[in-house]
C-alpha positions, 0 to 999 in steps of 0.5 A: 619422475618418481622422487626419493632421498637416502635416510644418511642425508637428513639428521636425527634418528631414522623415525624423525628422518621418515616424517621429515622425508614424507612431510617434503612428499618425496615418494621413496628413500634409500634405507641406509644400513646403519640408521636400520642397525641404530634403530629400536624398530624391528625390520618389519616395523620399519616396513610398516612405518614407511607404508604408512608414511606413503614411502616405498623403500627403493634401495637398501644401501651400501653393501660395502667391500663385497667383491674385487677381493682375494677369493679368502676373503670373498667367502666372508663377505658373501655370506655377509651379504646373504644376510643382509637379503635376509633383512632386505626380505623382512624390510621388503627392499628390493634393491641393494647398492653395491660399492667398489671395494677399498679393503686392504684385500682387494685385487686389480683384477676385472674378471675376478670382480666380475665373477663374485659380482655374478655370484653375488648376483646370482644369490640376489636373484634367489630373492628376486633383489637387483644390484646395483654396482657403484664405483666409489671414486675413491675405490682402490682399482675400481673409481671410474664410472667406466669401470664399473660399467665394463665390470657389469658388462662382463657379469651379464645378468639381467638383475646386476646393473650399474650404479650412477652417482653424479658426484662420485662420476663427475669428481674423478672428471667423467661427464655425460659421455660416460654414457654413450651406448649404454641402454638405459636398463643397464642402469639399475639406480641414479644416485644425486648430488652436487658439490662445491668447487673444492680442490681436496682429497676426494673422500674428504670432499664427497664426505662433508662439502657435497650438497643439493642439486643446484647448489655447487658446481657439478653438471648435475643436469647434464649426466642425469640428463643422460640416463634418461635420454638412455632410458633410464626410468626408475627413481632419481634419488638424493644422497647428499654427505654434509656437516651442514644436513647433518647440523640442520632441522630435518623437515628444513633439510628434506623440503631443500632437497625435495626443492633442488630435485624438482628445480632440476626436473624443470632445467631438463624440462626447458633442455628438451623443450629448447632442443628440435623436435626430432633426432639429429646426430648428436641430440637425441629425441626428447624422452617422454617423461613427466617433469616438473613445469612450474611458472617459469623463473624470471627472465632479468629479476630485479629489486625495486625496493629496500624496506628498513624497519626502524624505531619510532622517533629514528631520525639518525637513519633518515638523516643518513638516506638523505645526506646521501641525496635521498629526498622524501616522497610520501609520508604516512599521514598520521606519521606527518601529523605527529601522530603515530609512527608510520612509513616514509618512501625516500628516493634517488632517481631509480633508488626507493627506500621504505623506513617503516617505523610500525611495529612487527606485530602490525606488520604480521612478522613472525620476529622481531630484530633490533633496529634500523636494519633491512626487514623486506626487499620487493622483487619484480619478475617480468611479464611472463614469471608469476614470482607468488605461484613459482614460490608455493610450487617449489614450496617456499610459504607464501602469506600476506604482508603490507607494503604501505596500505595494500597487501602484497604476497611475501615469502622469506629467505633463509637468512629471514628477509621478507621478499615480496613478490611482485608487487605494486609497479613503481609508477603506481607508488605515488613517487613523483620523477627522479632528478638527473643526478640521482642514482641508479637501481641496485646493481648487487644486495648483499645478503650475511648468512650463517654457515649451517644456512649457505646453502639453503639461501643459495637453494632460495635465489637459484630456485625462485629467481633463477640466479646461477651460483658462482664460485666461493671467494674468501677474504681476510676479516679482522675479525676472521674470514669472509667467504663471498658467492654471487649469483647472477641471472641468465640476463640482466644486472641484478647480482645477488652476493652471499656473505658467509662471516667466520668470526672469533668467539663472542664477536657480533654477527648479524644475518640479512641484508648486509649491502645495498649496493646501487649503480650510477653514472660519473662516480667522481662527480657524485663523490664530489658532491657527497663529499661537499655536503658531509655524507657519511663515507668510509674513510680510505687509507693513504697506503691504498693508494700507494698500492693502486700506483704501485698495482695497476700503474694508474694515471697520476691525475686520476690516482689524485681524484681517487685520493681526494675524494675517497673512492676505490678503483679496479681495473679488469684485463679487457681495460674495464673499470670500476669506480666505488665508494661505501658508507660505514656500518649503519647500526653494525648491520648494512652498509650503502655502496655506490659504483659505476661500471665502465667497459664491461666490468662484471666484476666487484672489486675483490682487490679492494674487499680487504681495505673496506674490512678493515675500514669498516671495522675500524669506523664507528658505527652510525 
C-alpha cells in the first residue's frame, strides 16, 4: 500500500526531512504547517522540491480550533482557513486535517460542530480539497473516535471524511470496533502511530512517548486492520511525537519509520492469509490489496554463538571462560605456534564462545572498542527464514564478515553488535561432543542501549527476528535507574532483554551486549562445582537471605544451599521456580548468568534484579 510520514516526526529542518523521507523511499508526506511557515522556501518551491524528490504531499495538517466553537469565533477561524487553501493551492495538497477543538470557546454541541464542519467544507469543496476531521483524544467535547464519526455523519458531504489516528483511538480505550458499519469512503485518511504503556496525561503521552509501529503496545495491527477490511484504500501514514525522533539522525529516524510500516504490512498480510477463504460472520473476506511479503521471521530464532573480541596476549579472559567450565576446542594455528593472534572456540555443552584476538581492520569493522567486550553473536533462523534476505528487505545493511576462515553475512544492531546471519551449522565448526555436565544454550542476551537508540533497537529484534516486545521494568541502580524490555518470539526460548541505564553525570556507560545468560539443569550441583574450583561468582549479601525467608517462606534446608553457595532464588505464584547465579563485571562491560528454570517459570527474577546491582557495583571488576 501507498506509504507516507508527517514532516513533524523527523528532525531538522523541512529540506533535510525531505531527503531523509525520500532517501527511506516513502511515496508521500504530511506537510506540517509550522515546518511550511519556518521554512525559507516559498510554497511553490516546496511543491517543486517534493516533486523532484518522488513525494506527493498527501495531507496539509493540522487545521487546529476551526469548528465546535461560539459562532463569534467561528468567523475568525473560517477565514483562517481560507487562507490556508490558498496555500494548500500554491503547495499543490489536496487534503487538509481537521482536529477537534481545545479553544477556550469551544461548545458541547454536535449540530453546530456539524454545521461549521459543513461550511468549512463546503468552502474546501471550491478548491476541490478533502477534509479530514480528527478527534484529538484530548479535545475538549469532541475526544472519542465515535464522536467524530457521528459529527460527520451529520455534515454529510462527500469530501468531509473522518480522520483515524491510531493512537489518539486507541488511548482513550476504542479499538477496531470502532469501525463497525463504517464504509470505507468515509475514511478520509489514516494517521499511524504506537505508543509505550505509560499511565500519564494523555497530551503529555501522545506529545513525547508515541513511537513507530511495532515498537509500544497499542493494536496498531488490529484498527488499521480494520480501515482496511472497511475499504479504505488511500495512504497509510506515520505521524509519530517523541523526544527520541526529535534528538535522532533523520535518515536513521525515516528508514525506522519506513521499517515499522512495512513490518506492519507484512502482520496484516500473515492476518488474512491465516483467516479462511471466504466470509463467515465475524471475519470479513481478505481485501485485495498489495502488502509487503518478505521471507518470513523465524519461527523459534536462536543464538548459537558469542564472539568476544579481545587484545592479543589476553589470557585474563580466557582464564574467566574456563574457570567457568569452558574447555578449549580449536586454535588458530598461527595463534597456537606463538605466531600472531588469532581465534580460539571455547565451549560447555551447547555454549560456544569465539575470543577473537585480530584486529578490527582485518575483521572489516567499521569501529573499534576497548577490549574484551562482545563484538558479534551469530543468529540462526529455521528452515523456512532466509535471516540475510529478510535483513536487506527491511533495509537493515548487509555485508561480509568473518567468522573463522569463511565469510558469512552480517548486519548490526543499533547498539553496534555484528549479528551474523545464519551462519555455518554448529556440527560443522570442528567442536568435537560436549560433556553431560556442561551448560545449556543461551536462554536470554542482554543488549545496554542508549536512551535515543531503545526504540530503534527494539525496531531491529521485532522486525528481523520476530520478537514481541514486552512491557518496561524499572529497577533502582546505584548509580541511577535501569529501565528492562524483554522481547520474546512467538515460540521457542530465546529472550532478548533490553537495558536502558539512567546514570549520574561523569559515570561509565557501556552499549552492547551486557549479559550472557545461559540455561542449565541442577544449578546447585553446577554451583557447587564452580564454587570448589574458584570461579569467579558475584558475592550475595547475607541479608538477601533474610529477606528470601522473611518473602517466600522458604524450606530451611534449601535457604541453606542458597546461602552457602551463593545462589538467587524466585518463586512465581503457579509454584515454578527459578535458580541463579552471576559473574562480576568483565572489563565493566558483560557479565556471564547461569539459571534453571523448574515448573514453568518464564520470568527473570525481577525481585532479585536489585541485590545483583548493587553487588555488581560494588565487585571489582575482572
Amino acid at each position: 500500500m501507498r506509504k507516507g510520514i508527517a514532516t513533524v516526526s523527523i528532525s531538522g529542518s523541512l529540506d533535510v526531512k525531505l531527503e531523509a523521507i525520500a532517501a527511506a523511499r516513502f511515496d508521500s508526506v504530511e506537510l506540517f504547517d509550522a515546518d511550511i511557515v519556518s521554512s525559507p522556501s516559498r510554497p511553490e518551491e516546496i511543491a517543486r522540491r517534493c516533486a523532484d524528490l518522488g513525494l506527493d504531499i498527501d495531507l496539509f495538517q493540522p487545521l487546529r480550533d476551526l469548528v465546535g466553537l461560539t459562532p463569534e469565533v467561528f468567523s475568525d477561524r473560517l477565514r483562517f482557513a481560507r487562507a490556508k487553501f490558498e496555500l494548500m493551492e500554491r503547495l499543490g495538497a489536496t487534503r487538509a486535517l481537521v482536529c477537534s477543538a481545545v479553544h477556550p470557546a469551544s461548545v458541547d454541541d454536535p449540530d453546530l460542530t456539524a454545521e461549521q464542519l459543513g461550511t468549512v467544507g463546503a468552502a474546501a469543496a471550491e478548491h476541490g480539497f478533502t477534509l479530514a476531521y480528527e478527534a484529538l483524544a484530548w479535545g475538549t467535547h469532541v475526544n472519542r473516535f465515535g464522536q467524530a464519526r457521528g459529527v460527520v455523519e451529520k455534515v454529510d458531504l462527500a469530501n468531509v471524511g473522518v480522520a483515524v489516528d491510531t493512537f489518539h483511538l486507541l488511548a482513550r480505550g476504542d479499538g477496531p470496533e470502532a469501525f463497525d458499519g463504517l464504509a470505507g469512503e468515509r475514511i478520509a485518511f489514516v494517521q499511524i502511530a504506537d505508543a509505550h504503556g505509560l499511565s500519564m496525561d494523555v497530551l503529555e503521552w501522545s506529545r513525547h512517548h508515541r513511537c513507530f509501529p511495532g515498537q509500544g503496545v497499542l493494536d496498531v495491527e488490529g484498527v488499521v486492520g480494520a480501515c482496511i477490511e472497511a475499504g479504505y484504500r488511500g495512504p497509510l501514514s506515520l505521524e509519530v511525537f517523541s523526544d527520541i525522533v526529535r534528538e535522532a539522525d533523520p535518515r536513521d529516524t525515516a528508514r525506522d519509520a519506513m521499517r515499522s510500516l512495512l513490518h506492519l504490512e507484512e502482520q496484516l498480510r500473515r492476518r488474512w492469509d491465516e483467516t479462511q477463504v471466504g466470509p463467515t460472520a465475524d471475519r470479513p473476506r481478505r481485501p485485495r490489496v498489495e502488502l509487503f511479503d518478505p521471507p518470513p521471521a523465524p519461527v523459534a530464532p536462536t543464538i548459537d554463538v558469542v564472539e568476544l573480541a579481545v587484545a592479543p596476549g589476553d589470557s585474563r579472559t580466557h582464564r574467566f571462560f574456563t574457570s567457568l567450565g569452558f574447555t578449549t576446542q580449536e586454535r588458530d594455528s598461527a595463534a597456537a605456534s606463538g605466531g600472531s593472534p588469532g581465534r580460539t572456540v571455547l565451549r560447555n555443552r551447547a555454549a560456544v564462545v569465539v575470543l577473537d584476538a585480530r584486529s578490527d581492520l582485518e575483521l572489516r569493522r567499521s569501529a573499534a572498542a576497548q577490549r574484551p567486550h562482545v563484538a558479534a553473536i551469530g543468529v540462526r533462523g529455521d528452515a523456512d527464514s532466509d535471516l540475510p534476505a529478510r535483513a536487506q528487505s527491511l533495509h537493515w545493511p548487509v555485508v561480509e564478515a568473518t567468522d573463522g576462515d569463511r565469510r558469512v553475512l552480517a548486519t548490526r544492531s543499533p547498539a553496534g553488535v555484528e549479528v551474523h546471519l545464519d551462519g555455518p551449522p554448529l556440527d560443522d565448526r570442528s567442536v568435537s561432543s560436549p560433556d553431560r555436565d556442561g551448560w545449556g544454550a543461551l536462554d536470554h542476551i542482554g543488549f545496554a542501549i542508549d536512551t535515543d537508540r531503545s526504540d530503534a533497537e527494539v525496531s531491529f529484534h521485532r522486525t528481523l527476528l520476530g520478537l514481541r516486545p514486552g512491557p518496561v521494568s524499572e529497577f533502582m541502580d546505584p548509580a541511577g535507574r535501569l529501565r528492562s524490555r524483554v522481547l520474546q518470539p512467538d515460540e521457542g526460548s530465546l529472550r532478548v532483554v533490553l537495558n536502558i541505564a539512567v546514570r549520574a553525570p561523569g559515570s561509565p556507560t557501556w552499549t552492547g551486549v551486557n549479559q550472557l545468560a545461559y540455561a542449565c539443569t541442577d544449578l546447585l550441583e553446577r554451583a557447587e562445582t564452580l564454587r570448589r574450583s574458584g570461579a569467579p561468582l558475584m558475592p550475595v549479601p547475607e541479608a538477601y537471605y533474610d529477606d528470601l525467608a522473611a518473602r517466600l517462606d522458604t524450606d530451611p534446608a534449601l535457604l541453606g544451599s542458597l546461602r552457602r553457595l551463593g545462589v538467587l532464588y524466585d518463586r512465581d505464584d503457579q509454584g515454578g521456580e527459578l535458580f541463579h547465579l552471576y559473574t562480576p563485571l568483565v572489563a565493566g562491560r558483560f557479565y556471564v548468568e547461569l539459571l534453571e528454570r523448574r515448573g514453568g517459570y518464564r520470568g527473570f527474577g525481577a525481585a532479585n534484579t536489585p541485590v545483583r546491582l548493587a553487588s555488581q557495583a560494588a565487585t571489582p571488576w575482572l
